[in-house]
C-alpha positions in Angstrom: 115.9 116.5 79.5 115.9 113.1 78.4 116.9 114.0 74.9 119.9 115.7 75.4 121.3 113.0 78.3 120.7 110.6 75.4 122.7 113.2 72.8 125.6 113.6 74.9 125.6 109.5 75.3 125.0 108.4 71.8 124.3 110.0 68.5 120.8 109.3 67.9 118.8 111.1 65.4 114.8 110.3 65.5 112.3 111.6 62.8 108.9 113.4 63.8 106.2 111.5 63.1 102.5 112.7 62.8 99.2 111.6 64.2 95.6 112.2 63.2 93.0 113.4 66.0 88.9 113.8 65.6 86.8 116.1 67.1 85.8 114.5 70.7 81.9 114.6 71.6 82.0 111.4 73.8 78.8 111.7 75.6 75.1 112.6 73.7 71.8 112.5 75.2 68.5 111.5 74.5 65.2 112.8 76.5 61.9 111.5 77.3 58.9 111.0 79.4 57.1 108.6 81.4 53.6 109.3 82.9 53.3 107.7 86.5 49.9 109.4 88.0 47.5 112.0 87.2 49.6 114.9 86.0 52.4 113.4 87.1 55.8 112.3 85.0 59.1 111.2 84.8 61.2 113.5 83.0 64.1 111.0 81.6 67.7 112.2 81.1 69.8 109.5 79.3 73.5 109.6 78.7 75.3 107.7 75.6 78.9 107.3 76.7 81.5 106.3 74.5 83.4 103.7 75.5 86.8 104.3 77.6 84.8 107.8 78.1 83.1 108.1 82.4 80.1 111.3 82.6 80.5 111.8 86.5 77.9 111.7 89.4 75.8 114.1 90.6 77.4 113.8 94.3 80.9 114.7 94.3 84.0 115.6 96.3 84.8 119.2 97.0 88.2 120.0 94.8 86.8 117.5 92.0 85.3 118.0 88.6 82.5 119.5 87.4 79.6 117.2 88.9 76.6 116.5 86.5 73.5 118.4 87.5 70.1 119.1 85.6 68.7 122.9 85.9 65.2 124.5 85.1 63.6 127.2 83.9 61.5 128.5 86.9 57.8 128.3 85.9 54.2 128.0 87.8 52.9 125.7 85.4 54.9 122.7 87.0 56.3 121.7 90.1 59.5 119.6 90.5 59.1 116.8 93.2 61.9 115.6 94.9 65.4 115.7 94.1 67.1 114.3 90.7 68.0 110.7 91.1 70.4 108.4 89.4 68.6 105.5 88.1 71.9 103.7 87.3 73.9 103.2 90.1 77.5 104.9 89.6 80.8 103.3 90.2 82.9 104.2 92.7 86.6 104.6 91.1 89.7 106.1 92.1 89.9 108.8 89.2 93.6 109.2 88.1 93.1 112.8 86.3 91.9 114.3 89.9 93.5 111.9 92.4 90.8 111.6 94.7 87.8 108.8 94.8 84.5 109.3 92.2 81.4 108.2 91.5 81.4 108.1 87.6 79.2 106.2 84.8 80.3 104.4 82.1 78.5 103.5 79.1 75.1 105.2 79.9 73.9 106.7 82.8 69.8 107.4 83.4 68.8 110.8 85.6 64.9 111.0 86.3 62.9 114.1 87.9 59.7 113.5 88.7 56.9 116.4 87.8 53.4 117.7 88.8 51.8 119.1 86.0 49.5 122.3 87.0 49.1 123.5 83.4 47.8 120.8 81.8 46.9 122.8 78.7 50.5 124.2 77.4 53.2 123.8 79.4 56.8 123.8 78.5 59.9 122.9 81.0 63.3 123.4 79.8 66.8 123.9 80.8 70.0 122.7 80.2 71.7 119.5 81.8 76.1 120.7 82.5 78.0 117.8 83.1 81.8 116.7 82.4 83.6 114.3 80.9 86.7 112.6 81.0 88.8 109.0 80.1 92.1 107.7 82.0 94.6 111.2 80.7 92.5 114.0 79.8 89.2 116.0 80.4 87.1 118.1 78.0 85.7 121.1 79.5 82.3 121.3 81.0 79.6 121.3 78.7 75.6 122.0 78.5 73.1 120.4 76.5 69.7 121.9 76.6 66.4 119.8 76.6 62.5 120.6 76.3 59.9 119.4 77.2 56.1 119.9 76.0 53.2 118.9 77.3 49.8 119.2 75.8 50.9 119.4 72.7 51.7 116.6 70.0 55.4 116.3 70.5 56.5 116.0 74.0 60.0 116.5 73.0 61.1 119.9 71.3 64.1 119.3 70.7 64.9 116.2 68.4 68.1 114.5 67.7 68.8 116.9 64.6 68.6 119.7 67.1 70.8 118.2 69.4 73.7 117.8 66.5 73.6 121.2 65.4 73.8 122.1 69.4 76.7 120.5 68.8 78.0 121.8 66.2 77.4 125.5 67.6 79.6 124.0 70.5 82.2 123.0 68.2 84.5 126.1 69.4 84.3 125.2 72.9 85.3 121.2 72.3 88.5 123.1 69.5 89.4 124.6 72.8 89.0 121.5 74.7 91.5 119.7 72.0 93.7 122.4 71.9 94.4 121.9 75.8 94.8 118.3 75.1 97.6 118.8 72.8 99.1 121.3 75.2 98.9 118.6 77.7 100.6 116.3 76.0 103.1 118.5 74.3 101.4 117.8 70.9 100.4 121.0 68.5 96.4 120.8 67.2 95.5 122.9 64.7 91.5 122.4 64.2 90.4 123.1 60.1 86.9 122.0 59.2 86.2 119.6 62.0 89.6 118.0 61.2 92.6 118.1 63.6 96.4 118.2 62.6 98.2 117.1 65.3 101.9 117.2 65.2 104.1 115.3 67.1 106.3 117.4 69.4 110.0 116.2 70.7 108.4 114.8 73.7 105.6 112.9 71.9 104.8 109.2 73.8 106.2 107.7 70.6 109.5 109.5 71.3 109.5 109.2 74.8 108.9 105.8 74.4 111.5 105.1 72.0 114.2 107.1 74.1 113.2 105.2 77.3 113.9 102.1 75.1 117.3 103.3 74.4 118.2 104.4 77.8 117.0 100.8 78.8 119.8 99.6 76.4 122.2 102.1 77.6 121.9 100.4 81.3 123.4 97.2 80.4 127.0 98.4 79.9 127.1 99.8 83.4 129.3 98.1 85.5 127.2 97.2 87.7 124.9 95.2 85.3 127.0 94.0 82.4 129.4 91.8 84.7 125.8 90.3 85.7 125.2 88.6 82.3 127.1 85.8 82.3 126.2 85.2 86.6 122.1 85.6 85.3 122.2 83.5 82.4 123.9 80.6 83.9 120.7 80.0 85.8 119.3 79.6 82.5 122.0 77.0 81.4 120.8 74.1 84.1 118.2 73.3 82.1 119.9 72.9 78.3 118.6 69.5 77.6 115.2 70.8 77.6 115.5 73.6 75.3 111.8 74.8 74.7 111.4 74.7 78.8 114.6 76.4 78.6 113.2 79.6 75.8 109.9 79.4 78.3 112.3 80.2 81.6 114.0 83.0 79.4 110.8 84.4 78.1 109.5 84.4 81.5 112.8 85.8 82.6 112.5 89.3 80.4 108.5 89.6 80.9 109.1 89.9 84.3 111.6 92.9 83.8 109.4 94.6 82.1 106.6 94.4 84.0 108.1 95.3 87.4 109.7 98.0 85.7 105.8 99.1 84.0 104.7 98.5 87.7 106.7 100.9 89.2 105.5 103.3 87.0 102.1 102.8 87.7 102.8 103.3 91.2 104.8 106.6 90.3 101.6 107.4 87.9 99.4 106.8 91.1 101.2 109.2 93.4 101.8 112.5 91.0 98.2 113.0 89.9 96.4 116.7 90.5 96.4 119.8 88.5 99.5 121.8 90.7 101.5 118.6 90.9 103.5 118.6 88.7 104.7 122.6 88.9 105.2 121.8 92.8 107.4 118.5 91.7 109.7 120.6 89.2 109.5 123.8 90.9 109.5 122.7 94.7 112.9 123.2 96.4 112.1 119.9 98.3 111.8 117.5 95.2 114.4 119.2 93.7 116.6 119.3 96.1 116.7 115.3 96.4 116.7 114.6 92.9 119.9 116.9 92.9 121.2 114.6 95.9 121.0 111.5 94.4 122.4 112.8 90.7 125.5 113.8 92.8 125.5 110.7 95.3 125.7 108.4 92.1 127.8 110.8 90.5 130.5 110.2 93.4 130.0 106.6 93.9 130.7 106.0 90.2 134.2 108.0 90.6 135.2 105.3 92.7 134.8 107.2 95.9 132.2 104.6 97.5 129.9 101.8 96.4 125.9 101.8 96.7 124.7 98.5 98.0 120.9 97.7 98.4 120.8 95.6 102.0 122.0 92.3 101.7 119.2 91.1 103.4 116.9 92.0 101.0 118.8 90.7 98.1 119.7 87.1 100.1 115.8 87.0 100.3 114.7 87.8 96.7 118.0 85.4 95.4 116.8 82.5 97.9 113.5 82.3 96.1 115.7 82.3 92.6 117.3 78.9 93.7 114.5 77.2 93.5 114.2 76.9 89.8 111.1 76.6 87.4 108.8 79.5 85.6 108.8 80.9 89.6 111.9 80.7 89.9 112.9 83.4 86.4 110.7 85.9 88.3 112.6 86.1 91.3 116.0 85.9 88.8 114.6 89.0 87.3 113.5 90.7 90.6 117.2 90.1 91.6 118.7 91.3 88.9 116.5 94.3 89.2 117.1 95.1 92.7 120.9 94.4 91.9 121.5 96.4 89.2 119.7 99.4 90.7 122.9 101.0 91.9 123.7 101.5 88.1 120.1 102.5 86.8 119.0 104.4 89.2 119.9 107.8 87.6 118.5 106.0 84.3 115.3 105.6 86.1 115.6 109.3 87.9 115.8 110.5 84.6 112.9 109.5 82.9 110.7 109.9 86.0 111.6 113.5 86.4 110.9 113.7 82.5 107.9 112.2 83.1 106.5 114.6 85.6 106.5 117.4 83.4 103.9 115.4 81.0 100.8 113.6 80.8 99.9 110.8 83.7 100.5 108.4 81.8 104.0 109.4 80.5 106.1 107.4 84.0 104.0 104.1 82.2 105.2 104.1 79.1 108.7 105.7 80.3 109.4 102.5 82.2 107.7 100.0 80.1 110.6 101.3 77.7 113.2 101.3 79.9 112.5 97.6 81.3 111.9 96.3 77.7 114.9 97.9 76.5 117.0 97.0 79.5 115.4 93.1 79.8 115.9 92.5 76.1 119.6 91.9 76.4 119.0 89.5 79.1 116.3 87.9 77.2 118.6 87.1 74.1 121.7 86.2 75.8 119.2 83.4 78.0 117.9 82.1 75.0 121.2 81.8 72.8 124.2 81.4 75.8 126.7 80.4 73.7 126.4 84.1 72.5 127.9 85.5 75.7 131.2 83.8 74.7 131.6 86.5 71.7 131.0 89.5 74.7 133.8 91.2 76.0 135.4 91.1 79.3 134.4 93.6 81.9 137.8 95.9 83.0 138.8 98.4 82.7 136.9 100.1 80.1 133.8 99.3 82.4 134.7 101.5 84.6 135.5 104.4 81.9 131.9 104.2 81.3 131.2 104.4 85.1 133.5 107.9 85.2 131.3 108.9 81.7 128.2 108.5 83.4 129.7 110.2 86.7 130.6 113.6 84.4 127.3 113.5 82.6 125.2 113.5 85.9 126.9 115.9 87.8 126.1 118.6 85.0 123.0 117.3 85.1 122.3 117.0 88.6 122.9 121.2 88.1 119.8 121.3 86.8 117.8 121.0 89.7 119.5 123.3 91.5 119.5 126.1 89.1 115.3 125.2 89.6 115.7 126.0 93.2 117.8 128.9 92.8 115.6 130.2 90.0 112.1 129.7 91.8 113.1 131.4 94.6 115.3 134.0 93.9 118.6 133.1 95.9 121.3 133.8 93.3 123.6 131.3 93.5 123.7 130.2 90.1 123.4 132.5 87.8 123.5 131.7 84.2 127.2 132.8 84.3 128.3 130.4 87.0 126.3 127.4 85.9 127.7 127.3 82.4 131.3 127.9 83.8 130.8 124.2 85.7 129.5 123.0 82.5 132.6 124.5 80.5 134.7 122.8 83.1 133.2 119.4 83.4 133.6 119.2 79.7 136.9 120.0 79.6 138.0 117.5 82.5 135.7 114.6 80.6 138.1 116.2 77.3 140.8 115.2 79.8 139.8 111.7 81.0 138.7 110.5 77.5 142.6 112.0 76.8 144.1 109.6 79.4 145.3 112.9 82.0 143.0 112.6 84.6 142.6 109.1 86.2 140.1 108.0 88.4 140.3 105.3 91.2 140.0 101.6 89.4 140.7 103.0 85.9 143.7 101.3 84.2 146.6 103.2 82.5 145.9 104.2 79.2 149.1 103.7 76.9 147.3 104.5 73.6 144.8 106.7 73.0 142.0 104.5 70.2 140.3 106.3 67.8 136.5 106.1 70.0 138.7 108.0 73.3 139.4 110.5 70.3 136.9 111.0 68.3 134.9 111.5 71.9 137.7 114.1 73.5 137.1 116.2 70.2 133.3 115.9 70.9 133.4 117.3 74.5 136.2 119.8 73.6 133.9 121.7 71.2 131.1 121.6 73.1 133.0 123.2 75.9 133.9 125.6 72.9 130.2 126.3 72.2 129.4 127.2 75.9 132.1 129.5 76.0 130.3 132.8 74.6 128.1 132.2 76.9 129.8 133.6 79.4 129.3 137.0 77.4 126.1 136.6 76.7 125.4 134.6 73.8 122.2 133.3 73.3 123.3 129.6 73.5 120.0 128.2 71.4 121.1 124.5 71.2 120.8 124.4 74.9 118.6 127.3 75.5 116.8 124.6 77.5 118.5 123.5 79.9 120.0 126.3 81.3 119.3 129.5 83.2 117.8 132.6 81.2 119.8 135.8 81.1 118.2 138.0 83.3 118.5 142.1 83.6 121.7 141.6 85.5 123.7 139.1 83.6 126.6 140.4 81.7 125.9 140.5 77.1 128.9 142.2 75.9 127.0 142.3 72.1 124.2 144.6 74.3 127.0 146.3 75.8 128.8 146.9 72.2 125.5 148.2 71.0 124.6 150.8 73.9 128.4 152.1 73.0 127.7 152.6 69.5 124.5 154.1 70.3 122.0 151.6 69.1 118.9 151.5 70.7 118.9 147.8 72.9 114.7 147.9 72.6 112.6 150.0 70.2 110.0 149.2 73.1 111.7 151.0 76.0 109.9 151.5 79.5 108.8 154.8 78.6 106.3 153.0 76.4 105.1 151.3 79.7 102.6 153.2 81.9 104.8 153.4 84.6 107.6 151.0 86.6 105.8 147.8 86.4 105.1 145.6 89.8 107.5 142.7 90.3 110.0 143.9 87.6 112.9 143.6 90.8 112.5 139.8 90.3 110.9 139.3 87.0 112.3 139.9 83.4 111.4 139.2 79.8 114.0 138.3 77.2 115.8 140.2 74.3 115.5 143.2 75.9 111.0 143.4 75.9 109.3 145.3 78.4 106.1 144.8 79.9 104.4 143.4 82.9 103.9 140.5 85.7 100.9 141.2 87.1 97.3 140.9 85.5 95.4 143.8 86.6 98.4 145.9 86.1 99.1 144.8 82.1 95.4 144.9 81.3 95.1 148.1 82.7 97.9 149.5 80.8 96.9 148.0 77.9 93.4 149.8 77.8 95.0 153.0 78.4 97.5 152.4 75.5 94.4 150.7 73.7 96.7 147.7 72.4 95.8 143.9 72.6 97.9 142.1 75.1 100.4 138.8 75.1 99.0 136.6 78.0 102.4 134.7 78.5 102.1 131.5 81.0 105.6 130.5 81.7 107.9 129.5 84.4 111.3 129.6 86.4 112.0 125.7 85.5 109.7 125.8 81.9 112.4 124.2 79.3 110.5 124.8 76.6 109.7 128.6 77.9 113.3 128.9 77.1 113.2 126.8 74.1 110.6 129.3 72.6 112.0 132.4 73.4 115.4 131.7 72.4 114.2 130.3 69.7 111.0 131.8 68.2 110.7 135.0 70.2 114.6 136.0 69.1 113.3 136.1 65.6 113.1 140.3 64.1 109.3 139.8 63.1 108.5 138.3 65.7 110.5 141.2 68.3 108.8 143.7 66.1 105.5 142.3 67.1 106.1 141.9 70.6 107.8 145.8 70.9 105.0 147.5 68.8 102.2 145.8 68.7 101.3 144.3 72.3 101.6 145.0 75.9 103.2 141.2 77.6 101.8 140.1 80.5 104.0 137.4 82.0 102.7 135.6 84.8 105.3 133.0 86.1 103.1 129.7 87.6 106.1 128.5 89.9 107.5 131.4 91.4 107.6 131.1 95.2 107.5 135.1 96.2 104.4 135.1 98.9 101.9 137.8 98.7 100.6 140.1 101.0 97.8 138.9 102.7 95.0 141.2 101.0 96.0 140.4 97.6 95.1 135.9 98.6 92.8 134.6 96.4 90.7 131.3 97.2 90.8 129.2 94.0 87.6 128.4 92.3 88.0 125.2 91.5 89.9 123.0 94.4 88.5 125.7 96.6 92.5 126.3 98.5 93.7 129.6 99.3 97.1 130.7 96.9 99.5 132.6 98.8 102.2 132.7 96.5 102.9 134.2 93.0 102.8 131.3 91.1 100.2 129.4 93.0 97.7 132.6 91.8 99.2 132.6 88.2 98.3 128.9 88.4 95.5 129.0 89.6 93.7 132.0 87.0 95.5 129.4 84.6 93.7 126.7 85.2 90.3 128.4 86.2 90.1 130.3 83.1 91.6 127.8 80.5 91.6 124.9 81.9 94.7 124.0 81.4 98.4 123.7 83.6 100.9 123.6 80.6 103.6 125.7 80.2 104.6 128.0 77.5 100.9 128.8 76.8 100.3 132.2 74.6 96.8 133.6 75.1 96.2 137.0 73.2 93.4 139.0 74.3 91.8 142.7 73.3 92.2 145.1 76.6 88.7 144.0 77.8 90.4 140.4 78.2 88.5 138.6 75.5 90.1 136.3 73.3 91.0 137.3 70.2 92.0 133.8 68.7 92.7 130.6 69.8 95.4 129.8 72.2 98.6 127.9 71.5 101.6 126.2 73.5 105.0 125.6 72.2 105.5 126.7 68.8 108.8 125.6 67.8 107.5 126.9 63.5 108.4 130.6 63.4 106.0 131.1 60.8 103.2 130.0 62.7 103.7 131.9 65.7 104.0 135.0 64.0 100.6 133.9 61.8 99.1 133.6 65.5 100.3 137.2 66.5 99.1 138.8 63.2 95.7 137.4 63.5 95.3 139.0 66.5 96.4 142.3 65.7 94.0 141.6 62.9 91.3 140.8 65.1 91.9 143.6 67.3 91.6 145.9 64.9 88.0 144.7 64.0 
């Protein structure tokens, strides 16, 4: 979403960059044994853990990760005394990936299991040792390593480190996998060859996201709320000109401190949105939703001039009192001020890039709003350096507020959005795809107006002449209006397949209606194909005319009778890049004539809100929570079977529902995605 509030604002074109991953094995291990008494040992279990990398505790919450734990091969030559202990002592540390409290090693940890011996001849104890392991953003899946142990004999350890590495290299598939979900996680593509990982850069890579937080941090110095506060916040910096270096110190100090109570806030954001579901219930949720479409429309109204938004004076009196006081202290409480100030203006700005952020990585509200503050506390910084250069800035007026009304058109379509999410996710049918783009079509063609000088907004000043920028902009908006037109009749709309809602069995496509009149065939894949009227298809629909199904059983049932491979489809009500791919990529003839001949789709939406029957509850195998909902159960087999919470994700599967090739996410490369579907008709066929 951020990308196309920063098109409609400015015409900024970035370039995709590319970044170069490795195969992750961060933990090994290393066993041994240590006699204490007369047939008795100490079976020793160390952990080498890279560094940023934690192996968790034995002892762990319910709802948690996978704790470590050490299992043996039941035997009557030895007897296991006691439990496993932990010879290092774990840390206790809030772990942001699960949200809860762990106890986690880092570096190394040591397990020891002590032994009686009753064998003393030859006797061999082995197992495996499962454990997990994870950094600050992302997990691998659990893995085991097996050990043995031989007593009597020579060597007392039968597996050596060469052993270990080639167990690793016959787990090399499961840590692909592992990768694979990282990249899905962080909207980045992997592609594994030979131990060597291609990762491209996505449009919401954290170099991107980055960079357009940046820009929307420059963007909040001309509202006009902020830029009339350059010349009132840098003439706290002009008290002090004799002493210019104390004067570039205050400054410095000044922007720093923007950017890190911006960064801070983030953290605390990052803090409060961590767990597997939370970020489907934050984008799907009709609460969330509903206030982020509130305070889109409340700033939306305050900047046409209807009311102001003013923090308490109190507050501010108090933050500005500390200001007066001057010194390196004193540009802190400057910048707080000017902060809490200007957040009547960049609040949406900061609304925007959190919401962004929620559909991402943990870290992603971090590096959001260290770009935002840096780009917004730049300006400052420069102008409290150098003030003579404020003299060359122009006056706030009247075209101040023009930007105000701008900003007030832009978020109410925007603000649409998160409506459309409630509406969508649980099925009231408000705003259909045909009334939200007629608000859209609208708002553009009043912003057409305004730019034209024939609406006028309270505090705007008479335009006489229309400038070549009020031009050049009306045009802009006009044609866009132009291109959501066909819209309304059911054109596909790609540019901003994203954004808005899907067409659905009841929307109105005169080209589908024009074909059915000439007797073309709408679907070579009609429901006859199906084995019957599939379960939820009242509420649930695929695009471009595709059958199939929305229930698990039901599809892989269907697809053994039919004896095709199936489309495991992951997707969502409020999924932007679900749209994105099947407008897109899925609208493409070889990839239609794959989907209609050659697979039965299974769609399983992960944030619908429809509530099930009681018999058909599951209880979650890994937080251990009943699902009563739709989604919640699509989310859940999600996550329990691919570890994984990222939506679109493709899984393709033979009709006994084993993989027949890697999974993928978004796959914006045509040619790719139809590569992925012929290898596993390939594959099937085998």
């Amino acid at each position: 979403m951020t990308k196309h509030f920063i098109f409609l604002t400015f015409t900024i074109l970035f370039n995709i960059s590319f970044i170069n991953a490795q195969i992750l094995n961060p933990v090994t291990w290393d066993f041994d044994k240590n006699e204490i008494g007369e047939n008795t040992y100490e079976l020793i279990f160390k952990a080498n853990i890279e560094d940023a990398w934690h192996l968790y505790a034995m002892d762990l919450p319910k709802g948690g990760p996978i704790p470590t734990s050490i299992h043996f091969e039941e035997s009557e030559n030895y007897k296991l005394i006691d439990k496993t202990i932990e010879k290092v002592k774990p840390e206790v540390k809030f772990d942001q990936t699960f949200g809860m409290e762990m106890k986690l090693f880092s570096n190394k940890a040591i397990f020891i299991q002590k032994v009686k011996i009753i064998n003393t001849t030859d006797t061999k104890i082995s197992g495996y040792v499962e454990f997990m392991s994870c950094d600050d953003s992302r997990c691998l899946p659990p893995k085991e390593v097996e050990f043995e142990f031989l007593f009597g004999k020579e060597q007392p350890l039968a597996q050596t480190k060469k052993q270990v590495s080639e167990q690793t290299n016959e787990q090399k598939p499961e840590i692909e996998t592992s990768l694979v979900n990282l990249g899905q996680e962080n909207n980045i593509e992997v592609e594994v060859i030979d131990n060597k990982v291609k990762a491209d850069t996505m449009n919401k890579s954290m170099l991107l996201f980055f960079l357009l937080s940046f820009v929307i941090g420059l963007a909040g110095i001309l509202t006009p709320c902020v830029f009339p506060m350059i010349p009132m916040t840098i003439s706290f910096f002009s008290r002090n000109t004799e002493n210019k270096a104390k004067s570039i110190l205050a400054a410095a100090i000044f922007g720093l401190s923007i950017v890190i109570i911006y960064t801070l806030f983030g953290v605390l954001f990052s803090a409060g949105i961590l767990g597997k579901e939370t970020t489907t219930i934050l984008s799907t949720h009709w609460i969330p939703n509903l206030i982020f479409f509130l305070i889109f429309i409340t700033f939306a109204i305050s900047f046409f001039g209807v009311f102001e938004i003013v923090l308490p004076g109190s507050l501010i009196n108090k933050v500005d009192a500390q200001a007066d006081k001057g010194g390196l202290l004193g540009s802190f409480f400057i910048a707080l001020t000017t902060v809490i100030v200007s957040f009547s203006c960049t609040g949406p700005f900061v609304a925007t890039i959190i919401i962004e952020a929620i559909q991402g990585a943990v870290i992603k509200p971090v590096i959001g709003m260290f770009g935002f503050g840096l780009g917004f506390g730049l300006p400052f910084t420069i102008f409290a350096i150098i003030p003579s250069a404020l003299k060359k800035l122009p006056k706030s007026g009247g075209w101040m507020n023009s930007v105000k009304v701008v900003f007030a058109f832009i978020l109410l379509a925007f603000g649409m959005k998160f409506l459309s999410n409630i509406d969508q996710s649980y099925h009231i049918g408000i705003l259909p795809r045909q009334v939200f783009l007629a608000i859209w079509i609208v708002l553009n063609i009043m912003l057409g107006l305004y730019f034209l000088g024939r609406i006028k907004f309270a505090h705007d000043t008479e335009v006489k002449n229309i400038n070549l920028l009020r031009f050049i902009l009306a045009i802009s908006v006009f044609s866009f209006a132009l291109y959501l037109f066909p819209g309304l009749f059911g054109a596909p709309l790609h540019g901003v397949s994203a954004l808005i809602p899907p067409k659905n069995n009841n929307s109105f496509d005169l080209a589908q209606m024009i074909r059915l009149n000439q007797g073309g065939a709408v679907s070579q894949h009609s429901e006859s194909e199906l084995c019957g009227t599939p379960k939820y298809a009242d509420i649930f629909y695929l695009p471009h005319g595709l059958k199939g199904y929305f229930d698990y059983e039901e599809g892989m049932k269907c697809a053994k009778e039919k004896n095709k491979p199936v489309l495991l489809d992951f997707k969502g009500h409020s999924c932007a890049n679900c749209k994105l791919m099947e407008n897109k990529v899925w609208s493409n003839p070889d990839v239609l004539k794959h989907l209609k001949q050659d697979y039965i789709i299974i769609a399983l939406y992960v944030d619908d809100k429809t509530k099930l029957p009681k018999n058909e509850w599951i209880t979650s195998s890994y937080d251990g929570k009943v699902k009563k909902t739709i989604g919640k159960k699509n989310l859940d087999f999600q996550i329990s079977n691919y570890n994984i919470n990222s939506q679109p994700y493709y899984v393709l599967l033979d009709n006994n529902g084993k993989n027949l090739t890697s999974p993928i996410g978004m796959e914006l490369n045509t040619e790719r995605f139809i590569e992925f579907l012929d290898e596993g008709v390939k594959n099937f066929k085998k």
